[in-house]
PyMOL Python script that loads the backbone (N, CA, C, O; Angstrom):
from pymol import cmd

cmd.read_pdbstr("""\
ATOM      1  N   UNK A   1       9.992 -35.819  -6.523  1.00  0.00           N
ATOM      2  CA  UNK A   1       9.744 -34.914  -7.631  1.00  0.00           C
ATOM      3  C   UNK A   1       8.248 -34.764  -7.893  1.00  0.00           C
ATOM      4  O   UNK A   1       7.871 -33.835  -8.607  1.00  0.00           O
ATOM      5  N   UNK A   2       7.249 -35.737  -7.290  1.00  0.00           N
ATOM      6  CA  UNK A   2       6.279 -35.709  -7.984  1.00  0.00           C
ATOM      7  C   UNK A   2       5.292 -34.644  -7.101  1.00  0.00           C
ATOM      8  O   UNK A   2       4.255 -34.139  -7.531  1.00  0.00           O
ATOM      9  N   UNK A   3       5.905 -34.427  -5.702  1.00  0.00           N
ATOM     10  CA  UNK A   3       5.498 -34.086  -4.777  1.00  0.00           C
ATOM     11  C   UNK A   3       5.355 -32.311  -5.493  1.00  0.00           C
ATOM     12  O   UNK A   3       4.385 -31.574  -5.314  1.00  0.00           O
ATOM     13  N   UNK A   4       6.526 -31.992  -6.246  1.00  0.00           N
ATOM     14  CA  UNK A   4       7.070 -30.760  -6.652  1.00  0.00           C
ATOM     15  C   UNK A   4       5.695 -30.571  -7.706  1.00  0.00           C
ATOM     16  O   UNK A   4       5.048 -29.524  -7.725  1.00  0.00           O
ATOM     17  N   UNK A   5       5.473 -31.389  -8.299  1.00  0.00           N
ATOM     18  CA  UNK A   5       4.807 -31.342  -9.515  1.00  0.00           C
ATOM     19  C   UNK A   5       3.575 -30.650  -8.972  1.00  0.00           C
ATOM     20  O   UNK A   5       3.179 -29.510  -9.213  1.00  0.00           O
ATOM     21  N   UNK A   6       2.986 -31.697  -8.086  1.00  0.00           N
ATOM     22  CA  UNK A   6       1.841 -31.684  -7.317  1.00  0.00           C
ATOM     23  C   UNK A   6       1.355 -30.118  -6.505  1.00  0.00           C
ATOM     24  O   UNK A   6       0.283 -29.514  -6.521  1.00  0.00           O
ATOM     25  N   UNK A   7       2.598 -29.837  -5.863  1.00  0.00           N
ATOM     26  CA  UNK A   7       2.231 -28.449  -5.360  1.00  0.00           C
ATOM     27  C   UNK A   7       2.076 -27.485  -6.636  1.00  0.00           C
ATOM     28  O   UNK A   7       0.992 -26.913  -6.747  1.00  0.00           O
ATOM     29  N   UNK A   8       2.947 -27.281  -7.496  1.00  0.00           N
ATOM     30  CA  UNK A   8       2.869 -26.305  -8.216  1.00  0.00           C
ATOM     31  C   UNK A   8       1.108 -26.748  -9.203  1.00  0.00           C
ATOM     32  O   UNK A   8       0.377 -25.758  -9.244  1.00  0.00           O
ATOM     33  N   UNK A   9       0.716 -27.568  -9.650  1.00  0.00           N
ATOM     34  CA  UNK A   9      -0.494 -27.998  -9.711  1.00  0.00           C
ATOM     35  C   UNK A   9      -1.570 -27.850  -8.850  1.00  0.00           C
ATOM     36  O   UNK A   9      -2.697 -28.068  -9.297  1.00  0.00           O
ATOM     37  N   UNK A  10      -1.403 -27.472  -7.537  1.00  0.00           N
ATOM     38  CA  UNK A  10      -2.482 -27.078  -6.676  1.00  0.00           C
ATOM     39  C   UNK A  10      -2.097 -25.648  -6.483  1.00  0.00           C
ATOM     40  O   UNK A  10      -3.084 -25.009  -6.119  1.00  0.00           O
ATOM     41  N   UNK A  11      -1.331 -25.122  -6.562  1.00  0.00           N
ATOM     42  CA  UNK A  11      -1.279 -23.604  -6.695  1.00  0.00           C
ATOM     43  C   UNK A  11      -2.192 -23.093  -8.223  1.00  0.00           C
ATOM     44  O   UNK A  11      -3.204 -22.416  -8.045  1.00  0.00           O
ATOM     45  N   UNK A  12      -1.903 -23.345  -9.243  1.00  0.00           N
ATOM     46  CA  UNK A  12      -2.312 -23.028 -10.409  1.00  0.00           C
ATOM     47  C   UNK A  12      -3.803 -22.979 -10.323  1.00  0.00           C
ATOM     48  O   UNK A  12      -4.514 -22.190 -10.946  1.00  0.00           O
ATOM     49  N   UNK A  13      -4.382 -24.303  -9.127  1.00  0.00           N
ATOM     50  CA  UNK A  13      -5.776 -24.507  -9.303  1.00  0.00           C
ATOM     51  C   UNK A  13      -6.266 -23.354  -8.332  1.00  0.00           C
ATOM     52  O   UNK A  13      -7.203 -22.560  -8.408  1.00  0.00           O
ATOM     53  N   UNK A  14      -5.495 -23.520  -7.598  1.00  0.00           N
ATOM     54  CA  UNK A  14      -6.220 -22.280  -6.404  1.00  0.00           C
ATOM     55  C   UNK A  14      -5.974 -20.651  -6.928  1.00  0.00           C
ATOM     56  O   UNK A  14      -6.740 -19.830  -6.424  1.00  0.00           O
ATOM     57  N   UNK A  15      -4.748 -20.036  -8.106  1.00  0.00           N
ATOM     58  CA  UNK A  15      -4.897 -19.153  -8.211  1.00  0.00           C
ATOM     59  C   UNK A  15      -6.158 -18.833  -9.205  1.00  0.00           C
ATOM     60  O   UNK A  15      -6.782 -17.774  -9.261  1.00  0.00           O
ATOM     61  N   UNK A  16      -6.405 -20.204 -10.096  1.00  0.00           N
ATOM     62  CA  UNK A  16      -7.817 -19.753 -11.028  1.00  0.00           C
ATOM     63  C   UNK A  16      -9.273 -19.532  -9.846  1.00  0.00           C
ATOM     64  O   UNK A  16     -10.380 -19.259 -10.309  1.00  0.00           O
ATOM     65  N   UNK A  17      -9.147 -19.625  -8.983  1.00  0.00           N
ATOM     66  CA  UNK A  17     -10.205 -19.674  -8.232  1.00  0.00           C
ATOM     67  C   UNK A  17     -10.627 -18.504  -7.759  1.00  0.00           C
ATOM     68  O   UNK A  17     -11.615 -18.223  -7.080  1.00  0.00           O
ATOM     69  N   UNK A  18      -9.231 -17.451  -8.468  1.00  0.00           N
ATOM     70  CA  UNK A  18      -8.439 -16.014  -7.667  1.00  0.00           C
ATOM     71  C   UNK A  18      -9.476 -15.206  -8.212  1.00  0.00           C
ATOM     72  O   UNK A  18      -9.392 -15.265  -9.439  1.00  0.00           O
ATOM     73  N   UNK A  19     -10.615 -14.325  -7.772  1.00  0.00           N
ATOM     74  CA  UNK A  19     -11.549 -13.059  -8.101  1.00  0.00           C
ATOM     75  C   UNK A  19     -10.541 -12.142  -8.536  1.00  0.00           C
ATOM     76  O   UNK A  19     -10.534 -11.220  -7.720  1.00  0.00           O
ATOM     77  N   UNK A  20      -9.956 -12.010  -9.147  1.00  0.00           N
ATOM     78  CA  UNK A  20      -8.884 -10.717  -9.711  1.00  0.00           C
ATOM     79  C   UNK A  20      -9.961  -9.264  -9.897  1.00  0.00           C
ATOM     80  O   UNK A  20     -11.010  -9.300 -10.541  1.00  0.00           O
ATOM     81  N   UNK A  21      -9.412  -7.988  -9.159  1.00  0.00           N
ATOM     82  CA  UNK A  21     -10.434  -6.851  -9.280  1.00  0.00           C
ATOM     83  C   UNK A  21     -10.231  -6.533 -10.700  1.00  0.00           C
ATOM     84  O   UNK A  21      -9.582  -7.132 -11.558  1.00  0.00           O
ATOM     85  N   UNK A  22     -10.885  -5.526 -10.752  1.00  0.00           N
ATOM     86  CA  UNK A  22     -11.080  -4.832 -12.823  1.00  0.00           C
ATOM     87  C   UNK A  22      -9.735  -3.669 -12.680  1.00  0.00           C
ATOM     88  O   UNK A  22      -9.158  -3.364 -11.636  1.00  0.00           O
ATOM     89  N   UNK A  23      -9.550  -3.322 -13.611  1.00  0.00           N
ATOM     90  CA  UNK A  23      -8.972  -2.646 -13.947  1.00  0.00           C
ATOM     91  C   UNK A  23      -9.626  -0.762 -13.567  1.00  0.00           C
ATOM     92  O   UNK A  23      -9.028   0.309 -13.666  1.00  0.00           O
ATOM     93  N   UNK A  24     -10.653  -0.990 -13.253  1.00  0.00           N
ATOM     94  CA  UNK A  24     -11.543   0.315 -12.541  1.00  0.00           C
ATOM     95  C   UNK A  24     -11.122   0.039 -11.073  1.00  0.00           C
ATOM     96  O   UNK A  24     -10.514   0.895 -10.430  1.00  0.00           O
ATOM     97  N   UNK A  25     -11.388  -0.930 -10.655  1.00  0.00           N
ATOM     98  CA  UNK A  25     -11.278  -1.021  -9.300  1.00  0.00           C
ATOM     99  C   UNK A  25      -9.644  -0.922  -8.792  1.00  0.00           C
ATOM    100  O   UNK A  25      -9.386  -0.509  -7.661  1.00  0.00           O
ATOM    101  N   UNK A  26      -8.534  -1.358  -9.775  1.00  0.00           N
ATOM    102  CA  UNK A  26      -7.746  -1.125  -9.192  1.00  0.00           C
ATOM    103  C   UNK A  26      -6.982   0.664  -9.602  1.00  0.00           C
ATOM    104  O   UNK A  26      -6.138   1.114  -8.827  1.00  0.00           O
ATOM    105  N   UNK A  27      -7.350   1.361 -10.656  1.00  0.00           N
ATOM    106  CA  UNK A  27      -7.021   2.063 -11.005  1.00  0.00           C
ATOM    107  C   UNK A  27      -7.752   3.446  -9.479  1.00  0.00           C
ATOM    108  O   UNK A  27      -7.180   4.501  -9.204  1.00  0.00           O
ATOM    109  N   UNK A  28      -8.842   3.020  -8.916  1.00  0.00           N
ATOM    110  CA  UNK A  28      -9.724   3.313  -7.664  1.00  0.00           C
ATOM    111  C   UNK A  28      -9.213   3.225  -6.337  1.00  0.00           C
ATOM    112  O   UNK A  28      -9.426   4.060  -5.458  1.00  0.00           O
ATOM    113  N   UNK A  29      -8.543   2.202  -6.219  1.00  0.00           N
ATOM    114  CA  UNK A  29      -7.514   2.094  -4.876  1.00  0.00           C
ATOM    115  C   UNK A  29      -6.231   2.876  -5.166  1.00  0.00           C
ATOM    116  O   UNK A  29      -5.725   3.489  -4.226  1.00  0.00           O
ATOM    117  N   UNK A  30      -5.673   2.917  -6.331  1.00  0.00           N
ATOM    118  CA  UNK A  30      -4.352   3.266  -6.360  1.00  0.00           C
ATOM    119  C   UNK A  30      -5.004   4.697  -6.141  1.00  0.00           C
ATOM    120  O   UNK A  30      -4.355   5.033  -5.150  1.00  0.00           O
ATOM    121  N   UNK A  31      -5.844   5.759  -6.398  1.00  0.00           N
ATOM    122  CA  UNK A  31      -6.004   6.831  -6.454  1.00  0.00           C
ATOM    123  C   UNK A  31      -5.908   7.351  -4.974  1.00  0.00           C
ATOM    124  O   UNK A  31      -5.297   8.285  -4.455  1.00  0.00           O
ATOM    125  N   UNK A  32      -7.064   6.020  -4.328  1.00  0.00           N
ATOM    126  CA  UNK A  32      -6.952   6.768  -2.876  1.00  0.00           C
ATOM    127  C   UNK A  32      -5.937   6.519  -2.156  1.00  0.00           C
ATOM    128  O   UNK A  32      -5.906   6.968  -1.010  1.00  0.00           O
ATOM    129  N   UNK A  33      -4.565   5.523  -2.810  1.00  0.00           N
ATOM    130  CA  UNK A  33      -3.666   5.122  -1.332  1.00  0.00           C
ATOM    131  C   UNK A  33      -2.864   6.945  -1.823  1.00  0.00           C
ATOM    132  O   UNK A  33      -2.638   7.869  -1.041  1.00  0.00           O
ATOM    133  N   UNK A  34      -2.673   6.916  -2.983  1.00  0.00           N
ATOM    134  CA  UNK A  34      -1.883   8.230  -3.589  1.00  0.00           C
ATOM    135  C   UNK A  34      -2.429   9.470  -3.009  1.00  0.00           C
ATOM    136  O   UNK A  34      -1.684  10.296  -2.481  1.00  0.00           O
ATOM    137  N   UNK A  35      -3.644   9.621  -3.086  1.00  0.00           N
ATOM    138  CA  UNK A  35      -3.953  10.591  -2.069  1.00  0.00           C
ATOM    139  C   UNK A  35      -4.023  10.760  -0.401  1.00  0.00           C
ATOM    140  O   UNK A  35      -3.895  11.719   0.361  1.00  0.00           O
ATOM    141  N   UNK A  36      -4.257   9.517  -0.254  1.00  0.00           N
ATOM    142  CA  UNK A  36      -3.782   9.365   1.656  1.00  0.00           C
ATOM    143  C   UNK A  36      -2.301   9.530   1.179  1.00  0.00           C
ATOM    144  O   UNK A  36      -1.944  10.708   1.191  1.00  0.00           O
ATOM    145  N   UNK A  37      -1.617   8.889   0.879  1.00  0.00           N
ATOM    146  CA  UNK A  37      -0.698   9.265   1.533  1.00  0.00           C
ATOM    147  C   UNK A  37       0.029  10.573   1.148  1.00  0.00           C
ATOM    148  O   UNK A  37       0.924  10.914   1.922  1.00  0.00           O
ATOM    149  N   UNK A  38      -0.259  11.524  -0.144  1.00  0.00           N
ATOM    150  CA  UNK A  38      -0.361  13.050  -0.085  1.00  0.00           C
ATOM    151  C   UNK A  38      -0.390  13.614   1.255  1.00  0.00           C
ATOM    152  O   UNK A  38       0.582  14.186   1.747  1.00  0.00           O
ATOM    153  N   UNK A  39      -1.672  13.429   1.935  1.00  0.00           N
ATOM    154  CA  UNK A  39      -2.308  13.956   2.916  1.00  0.00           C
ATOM    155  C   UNK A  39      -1.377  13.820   4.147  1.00  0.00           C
ATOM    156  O   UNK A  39      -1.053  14.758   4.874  1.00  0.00           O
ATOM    157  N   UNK A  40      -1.027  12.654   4.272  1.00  0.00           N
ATOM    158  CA  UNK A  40      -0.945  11.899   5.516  1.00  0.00           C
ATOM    159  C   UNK A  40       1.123  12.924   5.295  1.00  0.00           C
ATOM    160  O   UNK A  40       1.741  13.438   6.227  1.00  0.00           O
ATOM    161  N   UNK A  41       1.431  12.880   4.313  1.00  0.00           N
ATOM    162  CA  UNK A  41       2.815  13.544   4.307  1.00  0.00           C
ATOM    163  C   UNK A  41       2.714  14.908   4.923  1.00  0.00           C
ATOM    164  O   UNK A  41       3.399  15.370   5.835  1.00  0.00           O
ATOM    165  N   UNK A  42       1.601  15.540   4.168  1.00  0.00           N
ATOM    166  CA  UNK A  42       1.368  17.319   4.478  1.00  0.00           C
ATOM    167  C   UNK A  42       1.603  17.050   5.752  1.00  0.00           C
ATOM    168  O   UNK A  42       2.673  17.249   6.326  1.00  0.00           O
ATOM    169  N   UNK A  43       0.426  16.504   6.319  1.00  0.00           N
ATOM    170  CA  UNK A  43       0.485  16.510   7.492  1.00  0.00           C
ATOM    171  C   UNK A  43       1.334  16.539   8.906  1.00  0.00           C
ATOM    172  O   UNK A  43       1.311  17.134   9.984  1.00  0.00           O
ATOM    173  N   UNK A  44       2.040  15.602   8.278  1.00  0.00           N
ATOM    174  CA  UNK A  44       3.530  14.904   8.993  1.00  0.00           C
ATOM    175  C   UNK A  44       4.606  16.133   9.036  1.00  0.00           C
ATOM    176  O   UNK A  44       5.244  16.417  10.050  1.00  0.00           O
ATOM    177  N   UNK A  45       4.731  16.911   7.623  1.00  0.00           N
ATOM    178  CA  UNK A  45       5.665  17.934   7.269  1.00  0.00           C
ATOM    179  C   UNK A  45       5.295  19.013   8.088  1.00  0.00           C
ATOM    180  O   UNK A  45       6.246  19.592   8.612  1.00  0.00           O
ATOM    181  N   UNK A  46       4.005  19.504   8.378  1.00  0.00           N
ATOM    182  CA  UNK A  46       3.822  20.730   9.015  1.00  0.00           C
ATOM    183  C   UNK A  46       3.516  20.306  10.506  1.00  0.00           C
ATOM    184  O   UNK A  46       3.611  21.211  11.334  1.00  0.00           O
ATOM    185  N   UNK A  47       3.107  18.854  11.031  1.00  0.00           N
ATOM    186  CA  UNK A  47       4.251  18.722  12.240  1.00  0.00           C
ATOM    187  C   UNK A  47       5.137  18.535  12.484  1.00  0.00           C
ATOM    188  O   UNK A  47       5.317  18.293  13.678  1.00  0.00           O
ATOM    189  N   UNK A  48       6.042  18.514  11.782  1.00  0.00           N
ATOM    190  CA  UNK A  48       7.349  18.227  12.028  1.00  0.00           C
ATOM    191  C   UNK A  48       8.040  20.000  11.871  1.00  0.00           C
ATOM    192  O   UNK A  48       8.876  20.356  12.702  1.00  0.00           O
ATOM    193  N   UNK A  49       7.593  20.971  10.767  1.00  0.00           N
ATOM    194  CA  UNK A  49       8.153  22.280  11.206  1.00  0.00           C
ATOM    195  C   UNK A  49       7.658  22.682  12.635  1.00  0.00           C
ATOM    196  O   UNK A  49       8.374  22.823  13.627  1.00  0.00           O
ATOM    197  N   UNK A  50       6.298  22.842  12.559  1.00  0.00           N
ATOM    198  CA  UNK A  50       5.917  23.254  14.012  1.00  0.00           C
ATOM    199  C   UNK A  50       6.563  22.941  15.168  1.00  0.00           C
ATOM    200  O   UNK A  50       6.499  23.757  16.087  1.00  0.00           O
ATOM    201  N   UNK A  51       7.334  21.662  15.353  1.00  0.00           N
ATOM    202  CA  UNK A  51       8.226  20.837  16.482  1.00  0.00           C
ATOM    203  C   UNK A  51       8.797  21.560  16.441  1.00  0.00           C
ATOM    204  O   UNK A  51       8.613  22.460  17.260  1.00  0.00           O
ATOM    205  N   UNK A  52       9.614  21.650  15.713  1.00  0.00           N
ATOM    206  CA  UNK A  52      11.335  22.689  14.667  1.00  0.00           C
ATOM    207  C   UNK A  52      11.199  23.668  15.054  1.00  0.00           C
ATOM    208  O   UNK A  52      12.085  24.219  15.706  1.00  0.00           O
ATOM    209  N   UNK A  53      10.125  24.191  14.809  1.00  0.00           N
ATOM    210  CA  UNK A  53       9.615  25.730  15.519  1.00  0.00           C
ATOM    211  C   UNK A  53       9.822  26.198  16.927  1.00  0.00           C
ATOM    212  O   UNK A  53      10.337  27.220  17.383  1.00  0.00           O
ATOM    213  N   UNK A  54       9.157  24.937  17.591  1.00  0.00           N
ATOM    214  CA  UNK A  54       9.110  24.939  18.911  1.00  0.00           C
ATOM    215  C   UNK A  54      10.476  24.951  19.605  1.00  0.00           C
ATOM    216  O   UNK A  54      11.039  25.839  20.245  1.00  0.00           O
ATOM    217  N   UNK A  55      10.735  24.071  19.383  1.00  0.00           N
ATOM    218  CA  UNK A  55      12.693  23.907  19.688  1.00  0.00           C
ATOM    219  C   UNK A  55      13.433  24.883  19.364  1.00  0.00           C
ATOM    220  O   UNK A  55      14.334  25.132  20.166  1.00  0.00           O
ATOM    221  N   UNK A  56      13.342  25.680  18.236  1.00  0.00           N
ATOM    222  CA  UNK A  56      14.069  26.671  18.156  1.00  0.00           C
ATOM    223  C   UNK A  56      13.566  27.877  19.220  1.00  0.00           C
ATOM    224  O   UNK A  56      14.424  28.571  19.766  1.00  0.00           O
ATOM    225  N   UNK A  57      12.716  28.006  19.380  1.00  0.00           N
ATOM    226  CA  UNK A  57      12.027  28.917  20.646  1.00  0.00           C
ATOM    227  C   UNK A  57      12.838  28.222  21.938  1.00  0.00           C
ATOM    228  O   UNK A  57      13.847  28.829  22.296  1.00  0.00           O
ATOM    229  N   UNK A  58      12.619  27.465  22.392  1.00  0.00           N
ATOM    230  CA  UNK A  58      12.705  26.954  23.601  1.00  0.00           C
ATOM    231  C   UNK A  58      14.493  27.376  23.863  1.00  0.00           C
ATOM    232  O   UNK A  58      14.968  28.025  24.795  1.00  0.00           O
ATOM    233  N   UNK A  59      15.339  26.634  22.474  1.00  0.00           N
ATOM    234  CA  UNK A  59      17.097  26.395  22.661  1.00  0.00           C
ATOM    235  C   UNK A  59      17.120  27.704  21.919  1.00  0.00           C
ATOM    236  O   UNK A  59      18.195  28.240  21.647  1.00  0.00           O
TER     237      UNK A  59
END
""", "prot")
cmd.dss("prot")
cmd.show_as("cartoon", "prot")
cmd.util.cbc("prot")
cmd.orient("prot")
C-alpha cells in the first residue's frame, strides 16, 4: 500500500513541475488546429468530387 501512496506522491510532485501554457496560448493553438483542419477538409472535399468526377466520365 505504501508503494500506492508513494507513486501517487511522485506524480503530484512531477505534475507541479508541469509549465501549464496561458490561457492566450492555448486559446492560439486551438484557433490554428480549427483552421487547419477547415482547410485540410476543403481540400479533401474538392478532391474527392474531382475523383467522382473523373469516374463518372470514365464509367
Amino acid at each position: 500500500m505504501s508503494k500506492i501512496v508513494q507513486f501517487f506522491k511522485e506524480c503530484v510532485a512531477e505534475l507541479r513541475k508541469v509549465v501549464w501554457p496561458t490561457r492566450d496560448d492555448v486559446i492560439s493553438s486551438v484557433k490554428v488546429v480549427v483552421v487547419s483542419t477547415i482547410v485540410i477538409a476543403a481540400i479533401l472535399g474538392l478532391l474527392d468530387a474531382a475523383l467522382v468526377a473523373g469516374m463518372n466520365l470514365v464509367f
